[in-house]
C-alpha positions in Angstrom: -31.7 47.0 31.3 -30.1 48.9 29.2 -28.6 48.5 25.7 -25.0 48.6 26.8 -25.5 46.2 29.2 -23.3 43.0 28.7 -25.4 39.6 28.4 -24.5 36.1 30.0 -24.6 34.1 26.8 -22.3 36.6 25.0 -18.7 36.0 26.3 -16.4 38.3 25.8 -13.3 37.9 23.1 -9.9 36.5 23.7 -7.8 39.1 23.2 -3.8 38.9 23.2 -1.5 41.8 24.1 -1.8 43.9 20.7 -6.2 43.7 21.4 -6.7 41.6 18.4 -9.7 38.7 18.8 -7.3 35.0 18.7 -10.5 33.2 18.9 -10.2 32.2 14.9 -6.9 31.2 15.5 -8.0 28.6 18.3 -10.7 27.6 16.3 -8.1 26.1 13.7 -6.1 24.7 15.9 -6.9 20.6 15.2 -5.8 18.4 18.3 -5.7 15.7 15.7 -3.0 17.2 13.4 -1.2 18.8 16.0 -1.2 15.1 17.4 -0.3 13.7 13.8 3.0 16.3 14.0 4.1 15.4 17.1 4.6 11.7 16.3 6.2 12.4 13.3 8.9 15.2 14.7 9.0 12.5 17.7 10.1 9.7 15.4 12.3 12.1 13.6 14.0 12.6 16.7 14.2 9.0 17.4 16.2 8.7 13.7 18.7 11.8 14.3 19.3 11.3 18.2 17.9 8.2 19.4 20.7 8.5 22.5 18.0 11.2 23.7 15.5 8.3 24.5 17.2 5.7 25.4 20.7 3.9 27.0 20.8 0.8 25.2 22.4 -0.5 22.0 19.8 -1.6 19.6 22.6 -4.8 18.9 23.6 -5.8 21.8 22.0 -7.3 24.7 22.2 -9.7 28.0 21.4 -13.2 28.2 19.9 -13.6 31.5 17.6 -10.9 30.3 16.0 -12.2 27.6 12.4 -12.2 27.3 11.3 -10.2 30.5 7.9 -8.3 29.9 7.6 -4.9 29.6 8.0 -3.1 33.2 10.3 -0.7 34.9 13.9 -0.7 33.5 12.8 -2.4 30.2 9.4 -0.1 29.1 8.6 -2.5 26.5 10.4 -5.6 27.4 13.1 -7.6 26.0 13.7 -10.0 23.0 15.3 -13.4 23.0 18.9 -12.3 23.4 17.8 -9.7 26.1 17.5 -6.8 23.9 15.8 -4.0 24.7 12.7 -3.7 22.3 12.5 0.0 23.3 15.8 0.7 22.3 15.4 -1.6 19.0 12.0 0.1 17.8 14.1 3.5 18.4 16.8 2.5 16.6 15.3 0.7 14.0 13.7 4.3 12.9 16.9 5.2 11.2 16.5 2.3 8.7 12.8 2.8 8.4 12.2 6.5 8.1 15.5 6.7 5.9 13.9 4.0 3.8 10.5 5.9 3.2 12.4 9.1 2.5 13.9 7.7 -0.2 11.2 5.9 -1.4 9.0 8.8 -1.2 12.0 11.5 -3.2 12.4 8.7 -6.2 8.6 8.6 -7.0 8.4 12.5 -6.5 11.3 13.8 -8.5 10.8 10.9 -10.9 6.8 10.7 -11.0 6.8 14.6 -11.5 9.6 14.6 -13.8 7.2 12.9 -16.0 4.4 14.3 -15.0 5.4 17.6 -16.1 6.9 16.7 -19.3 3.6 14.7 -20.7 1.4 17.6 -19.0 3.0 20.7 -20.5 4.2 19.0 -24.1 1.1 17.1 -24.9 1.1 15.2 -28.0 2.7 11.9 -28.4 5.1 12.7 -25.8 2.1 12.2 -23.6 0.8 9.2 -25.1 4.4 7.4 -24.9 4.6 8.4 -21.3 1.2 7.9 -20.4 1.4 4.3 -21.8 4.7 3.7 -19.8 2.5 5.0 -16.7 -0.4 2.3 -17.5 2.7 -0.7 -17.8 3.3 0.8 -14.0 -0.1 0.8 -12.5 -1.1 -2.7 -14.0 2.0 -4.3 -12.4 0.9 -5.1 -8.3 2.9 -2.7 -6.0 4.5 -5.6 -4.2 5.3 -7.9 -7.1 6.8 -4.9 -8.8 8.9 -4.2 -5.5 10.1 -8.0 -5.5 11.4 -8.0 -9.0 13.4 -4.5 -8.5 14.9 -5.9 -5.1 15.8 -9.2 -7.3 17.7 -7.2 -9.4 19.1 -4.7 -6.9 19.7 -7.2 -4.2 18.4 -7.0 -0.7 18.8 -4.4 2.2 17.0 -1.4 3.2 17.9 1.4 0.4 16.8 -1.4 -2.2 13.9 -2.1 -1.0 13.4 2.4 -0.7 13.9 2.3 -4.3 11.7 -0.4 -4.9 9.0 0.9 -3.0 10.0 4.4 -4.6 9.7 3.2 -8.1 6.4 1.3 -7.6 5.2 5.1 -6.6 6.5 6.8 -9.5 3.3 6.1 -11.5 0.8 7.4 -8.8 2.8 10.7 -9.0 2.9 10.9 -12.6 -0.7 10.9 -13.1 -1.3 13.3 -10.2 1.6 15.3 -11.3 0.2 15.2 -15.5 -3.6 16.3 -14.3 -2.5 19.3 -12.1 0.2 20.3 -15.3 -2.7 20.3 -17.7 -5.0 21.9 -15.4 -2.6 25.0 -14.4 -1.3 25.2 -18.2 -4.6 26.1 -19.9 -5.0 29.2 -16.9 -4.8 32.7 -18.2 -2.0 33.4 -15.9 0.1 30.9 -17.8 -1.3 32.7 -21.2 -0.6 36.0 -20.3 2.9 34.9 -19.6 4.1 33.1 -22.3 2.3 36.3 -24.9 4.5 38.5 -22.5 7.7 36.8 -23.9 8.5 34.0 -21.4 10.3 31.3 -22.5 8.8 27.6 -22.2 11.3 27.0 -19.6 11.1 29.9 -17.3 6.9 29.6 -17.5 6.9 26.2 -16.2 9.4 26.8 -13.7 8.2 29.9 -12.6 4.0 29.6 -12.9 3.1 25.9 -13.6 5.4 24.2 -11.1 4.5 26.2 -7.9 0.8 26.1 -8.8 0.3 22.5 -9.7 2.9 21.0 -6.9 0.0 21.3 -3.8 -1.7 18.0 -4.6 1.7 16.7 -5.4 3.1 17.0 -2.0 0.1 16.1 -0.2 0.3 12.9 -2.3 4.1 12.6 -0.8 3.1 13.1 2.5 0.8 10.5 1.9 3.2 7.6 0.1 5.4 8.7 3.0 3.2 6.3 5.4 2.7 4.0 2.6 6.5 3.8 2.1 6.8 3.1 5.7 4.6 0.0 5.8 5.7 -0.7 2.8 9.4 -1.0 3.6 8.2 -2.6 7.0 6.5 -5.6 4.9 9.4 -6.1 3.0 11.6 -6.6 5.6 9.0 -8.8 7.5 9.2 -11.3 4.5 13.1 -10.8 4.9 14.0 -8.6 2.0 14.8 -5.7 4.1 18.1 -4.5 6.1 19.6 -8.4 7.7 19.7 -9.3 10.9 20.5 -8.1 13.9 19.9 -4.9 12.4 16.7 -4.0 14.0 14.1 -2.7 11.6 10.3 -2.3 12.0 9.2 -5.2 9.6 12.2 -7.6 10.7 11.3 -6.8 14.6 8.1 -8.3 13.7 9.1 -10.8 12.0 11.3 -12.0 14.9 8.7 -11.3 17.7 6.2 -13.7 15.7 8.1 -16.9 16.7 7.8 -16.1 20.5 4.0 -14.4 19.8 2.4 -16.9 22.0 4.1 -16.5 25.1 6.2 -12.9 24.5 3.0 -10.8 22.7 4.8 -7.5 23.3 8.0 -8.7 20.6 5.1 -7.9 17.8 2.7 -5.5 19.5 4.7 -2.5 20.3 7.0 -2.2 16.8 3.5 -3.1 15.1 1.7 -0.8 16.9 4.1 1.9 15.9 4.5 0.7 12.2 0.4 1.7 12.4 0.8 4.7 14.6 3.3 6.5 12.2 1.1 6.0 9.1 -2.0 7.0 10.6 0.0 10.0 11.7 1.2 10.4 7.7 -2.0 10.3 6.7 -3.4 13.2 9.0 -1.1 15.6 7.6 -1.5 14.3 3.7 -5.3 15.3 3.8 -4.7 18.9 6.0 -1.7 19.8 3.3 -5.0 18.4 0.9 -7.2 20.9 2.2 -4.7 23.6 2.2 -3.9 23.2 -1.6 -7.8 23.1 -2.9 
């Protein structure tokens, strides 16, 4: 046989129109993460157009509908007022992905803010902040939550900046550490003995390299923000009823748990679904910043 001959164990390349080999491309290609996007743009959809999935009001319902398990008109089933929970969990994303952007923006911008400042000026500006940090991260996340909403008052965008604020530590640390790290390279030397001003070297060099970790952290206390907010309006500190919200869904479902399982199942199962989903992306963006 001779040497040109093509063997059976040696396939030949994918190739796409221009003759280049896609098989490295394929090979990234992760079913999980390109699962982990899918639920998240899906549920994005759901907060920007949830007419696209579904007829009903997520308010209003029909008595002599009430409680029917899940099955052809109602996917999921109906509440005790003869709501349908599809149309609820749908609807209820507006007040729980809002929630958890907001949550997540306040600890970012504020968490960084300080970050930044105690990472590039050092000193006893870093001790004060630092300290501040340390009053944060010895408090319990849900406690501090509690006492923020007692002040705020209840509803959804309190308890986002609650949750937010209780995040704002976890984001400073990260946020100080990758500052440090970045500000002692000799890219950053080399441009502050070039003439750049203190300003236009973080902004320019340290921010950019240092934010990787950062926003895999947010993508991260994106899920947490979610269950987070969910709790929170499970123990009735969230958006009031008959607004329908993830937490307060389940909440409600849990007084009819023994005989109508799907009230608590399906907006719990998503609850879990969505952070799972978070979490997938947090550690590829992870991978992709180290």
């Amino acid at each position: 046989m001779s040497a040109s001959t093509t063997t059976l164990d040696s396939p030949p390349p994918v190739v796409e129109s221009g003759g280049r080999d896609v098989r490295p491309l394929l090979s990234r290609l992760q079913p999980g993460l390109l699962i982990a996007w899918l639920v998240v743009a899906v549920v994005l959809l759901w907060t920007v157009l949830p007419g696209w999935f579904t007829q009903y009001s997520g308010t209003a319902g029909m008595a002599r509908e009430k409680l029917l398990p899940p099955g052809g008109v109602h996917l999921l089933g109906t509440d005790e007022l003869g709501r349908d929970l599809l149309a609820r969990i749908i609807h209820g994303s507006a007040q729980s992905v809002t929630g958890a952007f907001v949550a997540v923006a306040v600890g970012l911008l504020l968490g960084t803010l300080l970050g930044l400042l105690a990472g590039s000026l050092g000193g006893r500006v870093d001790a004060v902040l630092m300290r501040g940090v340390d009053v944060l991260l010895s408090i319990p996340g849900l406690l501090l939550s509690l006492s923020i909403i007692i002040i705020l008052g209840f509803g959804t965008v309190n308890a986002a900046i609650a949750v937010g604020v209780g995040s704002v530590a976890g984001f400073a640390r990260l946020s100080r550490s990758e500052v440090m790290r970045v500000r002692r390279s000799d890219y950053v030397e080399a441009a502050f003995g070039s003439g750049g001003t203190f300003s236009k070297v973080l902004w320019r060099h340290v921010l950019p390299n240092s934010a990787g970790p950062v926003l895999a952290l947010a993508a991260l206390q994106f899920g947490t923000a979610i269950m987070a907010i969910s709790t929170l309006g499970f123990l009735g500190y969230g958006a009031p009823p008959p607004t329908p919200e993830w937490g307060l869904l389940i909440a409600e479902g849990r007084k009819y748990i023994a005989t109508s399982w799907w009230l608590t199942t399906f907006p719990g199962a998503v609850v879990v679904v969505v952070v799972l989903a978070a979490n997938r992306i947090s550690r590829s963006i992870r991978k992709g910043s180290s």
